[in-house]
N, C-alpha and C positions, 0 to 999 in steps of 0.2 A: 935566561928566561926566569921570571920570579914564579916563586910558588902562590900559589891560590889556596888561601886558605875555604878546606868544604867548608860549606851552607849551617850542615849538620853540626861540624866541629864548633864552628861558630856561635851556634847557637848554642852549644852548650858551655862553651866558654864564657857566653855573658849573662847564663842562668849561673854559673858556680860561682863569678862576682858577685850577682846580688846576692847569693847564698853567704857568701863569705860577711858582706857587708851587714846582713841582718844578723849574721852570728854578732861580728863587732857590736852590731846597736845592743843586743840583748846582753851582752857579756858588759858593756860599759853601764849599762843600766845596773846591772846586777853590782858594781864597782860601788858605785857611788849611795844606793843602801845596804849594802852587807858589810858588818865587819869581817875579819879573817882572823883565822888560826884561831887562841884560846881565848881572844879577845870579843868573837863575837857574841852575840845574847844568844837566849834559847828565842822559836818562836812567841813564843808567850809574853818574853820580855822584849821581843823585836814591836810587838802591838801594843806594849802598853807603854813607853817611848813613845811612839808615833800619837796616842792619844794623847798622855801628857804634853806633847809638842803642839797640840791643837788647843787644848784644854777643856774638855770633854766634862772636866768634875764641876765645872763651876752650875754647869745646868743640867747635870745627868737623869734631872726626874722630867727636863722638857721633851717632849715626842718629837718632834722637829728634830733636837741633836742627836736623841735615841736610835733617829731612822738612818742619819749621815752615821754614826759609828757604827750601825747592825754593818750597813753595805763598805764601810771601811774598810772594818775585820774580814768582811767574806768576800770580798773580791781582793785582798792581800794575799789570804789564801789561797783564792782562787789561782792567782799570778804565779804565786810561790810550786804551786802543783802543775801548773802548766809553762813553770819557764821556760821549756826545752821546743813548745808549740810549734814556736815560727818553721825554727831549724830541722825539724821535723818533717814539716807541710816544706820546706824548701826541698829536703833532698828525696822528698815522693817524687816534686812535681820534675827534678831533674832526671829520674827514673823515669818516671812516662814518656816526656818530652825521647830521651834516647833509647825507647823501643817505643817511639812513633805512634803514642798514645794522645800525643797533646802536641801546641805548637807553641811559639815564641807567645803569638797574639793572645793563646788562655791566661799565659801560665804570668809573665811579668805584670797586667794588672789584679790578680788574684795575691802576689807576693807582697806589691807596694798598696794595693787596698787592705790585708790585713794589716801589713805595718804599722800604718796608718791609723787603724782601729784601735792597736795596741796602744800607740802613742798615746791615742782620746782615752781612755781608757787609766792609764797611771797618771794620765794629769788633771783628770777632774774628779776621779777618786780622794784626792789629796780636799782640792778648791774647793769642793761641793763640803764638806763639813768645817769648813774653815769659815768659809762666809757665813754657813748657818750657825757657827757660834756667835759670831760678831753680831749678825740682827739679834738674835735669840738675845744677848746680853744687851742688845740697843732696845729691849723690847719692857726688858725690868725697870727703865725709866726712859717713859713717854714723854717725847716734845711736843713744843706745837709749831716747832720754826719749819716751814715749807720746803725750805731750800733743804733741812737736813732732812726731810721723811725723802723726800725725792730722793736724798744720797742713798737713803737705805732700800729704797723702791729699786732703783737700778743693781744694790746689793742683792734684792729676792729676784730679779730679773736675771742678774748672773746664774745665780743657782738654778732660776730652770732652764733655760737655755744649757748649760750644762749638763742637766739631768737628759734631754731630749736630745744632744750630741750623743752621751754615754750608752743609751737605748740604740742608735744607731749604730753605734759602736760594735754592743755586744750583738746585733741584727747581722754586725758582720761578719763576724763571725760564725755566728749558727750559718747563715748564709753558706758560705766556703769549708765551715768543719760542722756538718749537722750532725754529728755523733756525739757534741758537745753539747748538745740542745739541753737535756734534761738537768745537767750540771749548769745550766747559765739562768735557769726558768726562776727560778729562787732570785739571784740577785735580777733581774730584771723587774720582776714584781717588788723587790725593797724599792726600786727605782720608781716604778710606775705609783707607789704607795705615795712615797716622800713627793710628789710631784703634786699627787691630790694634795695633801695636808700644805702644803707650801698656798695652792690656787686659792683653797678652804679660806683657811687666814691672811691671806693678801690678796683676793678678788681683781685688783685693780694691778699687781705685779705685771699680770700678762702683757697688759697690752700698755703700759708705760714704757717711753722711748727715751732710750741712756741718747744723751745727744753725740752726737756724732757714731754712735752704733746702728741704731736702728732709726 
């Protein structure tokens, strides 16, 4: 007669996979920005690499790249202070789940929609000051060729779309961790700010359609 694996057990076997697997993601994350042993920088020189690698000095008195480095720096930090978040919120939610606090149904889209967040979140942190160097320095000499304002139209198009993912993002968070609220209120408003000053000075970005995107 084969054994029957419980309901219960079960369930908690394929919460402590995903558990396992988000540890992987955040651990491989952390692989491929950090150095190790005596090699690695302090933070101070981890952020000023990462700027240099954007190129932040060439326009450092423009407000546009001033607002993409404020939210750089503070949401790095931010990450760097909460790298342990995920796996954290994972092994609550596998404590609840087995003293029958919560079910399969709460707990795995709560684990893969923060994931999820965090994803959005270190990847348009990076994007979002990268393309706003690239306009900002497309902006110190004006064309008149249509095809190329259009190129850069769809450039300010990237960035707020980005910006309006990343608000979602961190939504998702306060969402699932509201005790992180008042620590996220700051970089949301950098967000919400750079979104104004972007609409300010490209009026027509919004509603210009990248072909085959929108």
């Amino acid at each position: 007669m084969a054994n029957s694996q419980n309901p219960g057990d079960k369930l908690i076997q394929q919460l402590t996979e995903a558990l396992n697997l988000t540890k992987q993601y955040v651990e491989n994350l952390s692989r491929k920005q950090d150095f190790s042993g005596t090699e690695r920088p302090t933070e101070d020189q981890a952020q000023q690499l990462e700027y240099n690698a954007i190129g932040f000095p060439a326009n450092k008195h423009h407000a546009l790249t001033n607002l993409a480095k404020d939210y750089l720096q503070q949401s790095g930090l931010w990450l760097k202070e909460e790298k342990n978040l995920l796996e954290q919120i994972g092994q609550q939610q596998i404590r609840e789940v087995e003293l029958g606090l919560r079910t399969q149904e709460n707990v795995m889209p709560l684990l893969l929609a923060l994931k999820d967040a965090w994803d959005m979140i270190r990847w348009y942190r990076t994007l979002i000051p990268v393309k706003a160097q690239s306009v900002v320095r497309a902006l110190q000499d004006p064309v008149d060729d249509t095809q190329l304002q259009n190129y850069y139209l769809g450039k300010i198009k990237l960035i707020l779309v980005s910006i309006d993912r990343s608000l979602l993002a961190w939504q998702t968070i306060i969402q699932y961790v509201p005790e992180k609220t008042d620590g996220l209120l700051e970089l949301m408003a950098l967000l919400s700010r750079q979104r104004r000053e972007w609409e300010t000075f490209f009026p027509d970005a919004r509603a210009f359609k990248r072909p085959g995107l929108d």
